[in-house]
C-alpha positions, 0 to 999 in steps of 0.5 A, spaced: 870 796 832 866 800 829 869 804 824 868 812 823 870 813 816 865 809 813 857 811 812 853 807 817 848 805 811 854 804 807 858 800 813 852 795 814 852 793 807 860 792 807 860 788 813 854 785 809 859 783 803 865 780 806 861 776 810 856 773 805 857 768 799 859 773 793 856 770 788 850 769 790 847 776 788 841 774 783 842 781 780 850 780 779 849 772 776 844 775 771 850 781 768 856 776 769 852 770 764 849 776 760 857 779 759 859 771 758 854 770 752 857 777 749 850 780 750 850 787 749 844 790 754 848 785 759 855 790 758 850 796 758 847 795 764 854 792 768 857 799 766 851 803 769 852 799 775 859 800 776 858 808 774 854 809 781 855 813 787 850 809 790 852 804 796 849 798 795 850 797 787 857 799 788 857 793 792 854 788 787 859 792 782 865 790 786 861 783 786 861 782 778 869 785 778 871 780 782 867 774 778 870 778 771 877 779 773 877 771 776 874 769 769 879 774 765 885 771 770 883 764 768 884 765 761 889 768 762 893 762 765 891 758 759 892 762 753 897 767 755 898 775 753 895 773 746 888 772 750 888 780 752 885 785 748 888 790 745 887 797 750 888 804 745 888 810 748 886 816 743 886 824 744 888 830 740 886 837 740 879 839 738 878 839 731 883 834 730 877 829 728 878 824 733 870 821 733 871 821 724 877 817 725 874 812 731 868 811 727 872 809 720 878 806 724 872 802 728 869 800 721 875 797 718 876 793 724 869 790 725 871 788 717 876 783 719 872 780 724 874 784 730 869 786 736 870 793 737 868 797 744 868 805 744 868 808 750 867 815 749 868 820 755 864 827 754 864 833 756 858 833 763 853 838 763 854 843 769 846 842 771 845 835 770 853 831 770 850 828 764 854 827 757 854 834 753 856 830 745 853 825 745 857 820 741 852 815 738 850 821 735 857 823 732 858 815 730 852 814 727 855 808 722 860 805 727 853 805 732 849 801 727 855 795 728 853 789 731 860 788 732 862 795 736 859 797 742 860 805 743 859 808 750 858 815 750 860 817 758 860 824 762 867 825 765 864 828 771 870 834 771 875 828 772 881 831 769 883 828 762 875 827 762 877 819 764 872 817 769 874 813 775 869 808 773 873 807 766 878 802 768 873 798 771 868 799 764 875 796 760 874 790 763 867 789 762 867 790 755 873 785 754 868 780 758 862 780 753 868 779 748 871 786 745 878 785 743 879 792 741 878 798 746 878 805 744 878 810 750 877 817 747 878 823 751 877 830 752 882 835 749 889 835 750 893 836 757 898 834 761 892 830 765 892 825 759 896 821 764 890 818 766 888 815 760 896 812 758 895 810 765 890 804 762 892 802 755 896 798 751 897 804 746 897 811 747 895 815 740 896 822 739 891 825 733 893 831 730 890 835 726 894 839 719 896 846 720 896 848 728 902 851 727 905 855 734 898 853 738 900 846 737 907 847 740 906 846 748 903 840 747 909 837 744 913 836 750 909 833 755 904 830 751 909 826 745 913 824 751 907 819 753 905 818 746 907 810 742 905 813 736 903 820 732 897 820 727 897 826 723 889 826 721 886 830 715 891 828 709 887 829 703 886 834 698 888 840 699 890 839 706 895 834 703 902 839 703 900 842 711 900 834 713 906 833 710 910 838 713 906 837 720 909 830 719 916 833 718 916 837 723 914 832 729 919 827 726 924 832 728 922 833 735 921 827 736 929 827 736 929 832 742 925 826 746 927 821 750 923 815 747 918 813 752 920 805 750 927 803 749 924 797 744 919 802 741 920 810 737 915 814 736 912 814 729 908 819 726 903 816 721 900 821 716 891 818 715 885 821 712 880 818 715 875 820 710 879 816 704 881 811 709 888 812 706 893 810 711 888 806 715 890 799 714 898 801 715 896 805 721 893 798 724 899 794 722 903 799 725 898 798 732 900 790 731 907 791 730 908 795 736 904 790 740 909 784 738 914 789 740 912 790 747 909 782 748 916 779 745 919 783 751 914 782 757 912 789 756 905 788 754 903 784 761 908 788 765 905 795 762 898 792 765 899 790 772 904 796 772 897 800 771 892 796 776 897 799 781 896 806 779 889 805 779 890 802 786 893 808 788 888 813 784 881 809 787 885 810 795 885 817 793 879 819 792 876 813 797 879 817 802 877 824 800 870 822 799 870 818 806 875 825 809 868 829 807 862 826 809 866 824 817 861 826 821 860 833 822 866 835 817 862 838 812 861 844 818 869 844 820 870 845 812 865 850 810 868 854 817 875 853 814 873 855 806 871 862 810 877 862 813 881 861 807 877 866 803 877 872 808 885 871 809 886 869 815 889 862 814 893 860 809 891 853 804 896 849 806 894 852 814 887 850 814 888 843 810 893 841 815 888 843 822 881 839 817 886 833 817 889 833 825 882 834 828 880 828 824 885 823 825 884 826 833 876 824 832 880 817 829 884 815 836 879 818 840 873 814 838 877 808 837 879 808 845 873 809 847 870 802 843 
């Protein structure tokens, strides 16, 4: 039967993939040895494919993801939870310093032996989707590092600037090597759920001073966060840091800690003088003991690959929902509908979805 939620192009080439031999695409062979082999033109080239919108290389995409989670599943068995990388998460509010930290916290990592990957998501251009920043340029030691790896990716207005294709470049990067991935997001907000959602450990960067515009964020934001760095705690900025650290230590207080084996810390840094640096990293591996010793560390993962389910499906339905044939119409007579007031939102979405579950039935009792 043939199906109406999917692209005729895009169906043919599904149909394709599920009845081929999966590991026989030259193309998906090529980046799977060259992510085994660590080389980094290989993880370059896998995250591109895995960010596309067309359909045939998403379908190679999803080809290499399958060879990469079976061969990450193979270690796993064998070596356990300490076979896994250690995924963090890092946001805070512009000024904060997040790109300086990453780049000093990065060095101080390759210089223990670990191979360090960033996956920087910028803020997109209006005209172009691509990355306004540009985090290479923001890095420039970090860069330079033959054991770190920066990414700079455009968000593509996903709120908390966590592309969909994020996850998937996680993994791509454990792949080729990295034991250490650092996802940077935009800004604050109640969105950064998206990005606790695919890390080990959340952390929040603050920045000394703030004072009451720093006060919204504490709820929700601290709620999510395993541990609190007060950057900038150098110089003159030594007293605001320390009362910013006092201050958070006291909400904390108010908050029901995210974790019943672990509170919150808050951890006072100078990214410049790399003071508190060492103790912020062992605070990190701490809290990864912690979580492994109690089986969160794995359940936390596979608690976050469902949410990911959840968040693909959605986006797959409304992207299926909108290109349905002859839908475009139906939504730009709707948008006009809901514009002049004559149907309410929640009217017009509720009218949009009947007659597309109609077109469904009608179309499956005529096959």
């Amino acid at each position: 039967m043939e199906s109406s939620v999917m692209p005729g192009c895009e169906r043919e080439l599904w149909f394709w993939c599920i009845t081929h031999d999966k590991t026989d695409d030259p193309l998906v062979q090529r980046l799977f040895k060259g992510l085994q082999a660590g080389r980094r033109a290989s993880l370059a080239e896998s995250i591109t494919l895995v960010e596309t919108s067309h359909p045939k290389k998403k379908l190679q995409a999803r080809q290499l993801l399958t060879q990469v989670l079976q061969q990450a599943k193979k270690i796993g068995s064998i070596h356990g939870a300490k076979a896994l990388s250690l995924r963090l998460g890092i946001s805070g509010p512009p000024g904060a310093g997040k790109s300086t930290f990453i780049e000093n916290f990065g060095k101080f990592l390759t210089k223990q032996g670990h191979k360090v990957a960033v996956l920087a998501v910028d803020p997109s251009s209006v005209t172009t989707g691509g990355s306004l920043l540009g985090d290479k340029t923001r890095m420039p030691e970090l860069s330079c590092d033959m054991n770190a790896y920066i990414r700079p990716s455009p968000s593509r207005g996903h709120l908390g600037g966590v592309t969909r294709s994020t996850n998937e470049a996680i993994v791509l990067c454990e792949a080729a090597g990295f034991n250490v991935i650092i996802v940077e997001t935009i800004g604050v907000g109640q969105s950064e759920i998206s990005v606790s959602d695919m890390v080990d450990l959340f952390a929040l960067l603050i920045p000394p001073g703030g004072g009451d515009e720093l006060q919204g964020l504490k709820r929700g934001i601290m709620e999510m966060s395993d541990l609190i760095v007060v950057n900038k705690s150098d110089g003159d900025l030594v007293p605001a840091a320390r009362r910013m650290q006092y201050e958070y230590v006291s909400a904390l207080k108010y908050i029901r800690p995210k974790n019943k084996n672990w509170s919150t810390p808050v951890k006072r840094i100078s990214s410049v003088t790399g003071e508190g640096i060492p103790e912020l990293w062992n605070l990190m591996q701490k809290h990864r003991k912690i979580m492994e010793d109690c089986g969160e560390f794995v359940n936390r993962r596979k608690t976050q690959q469902q949410a990911w389910l959840w968040s693909h499906l959605k986006d797959s339905l409304v992207s299926a929902f909108i290109t349905a044939p002859g839908m475009k119409e139906k939504i730009s007579m709707m948008e006009i509908k809901v514009r002049d007031g004559i149907l309410s939102p929640g009217d017009a979405a509720d009218i949009l979805l009947q007659h597309h579950i109609d077109e469904l039935k009608l179309k499956s009792q005529m096959h």
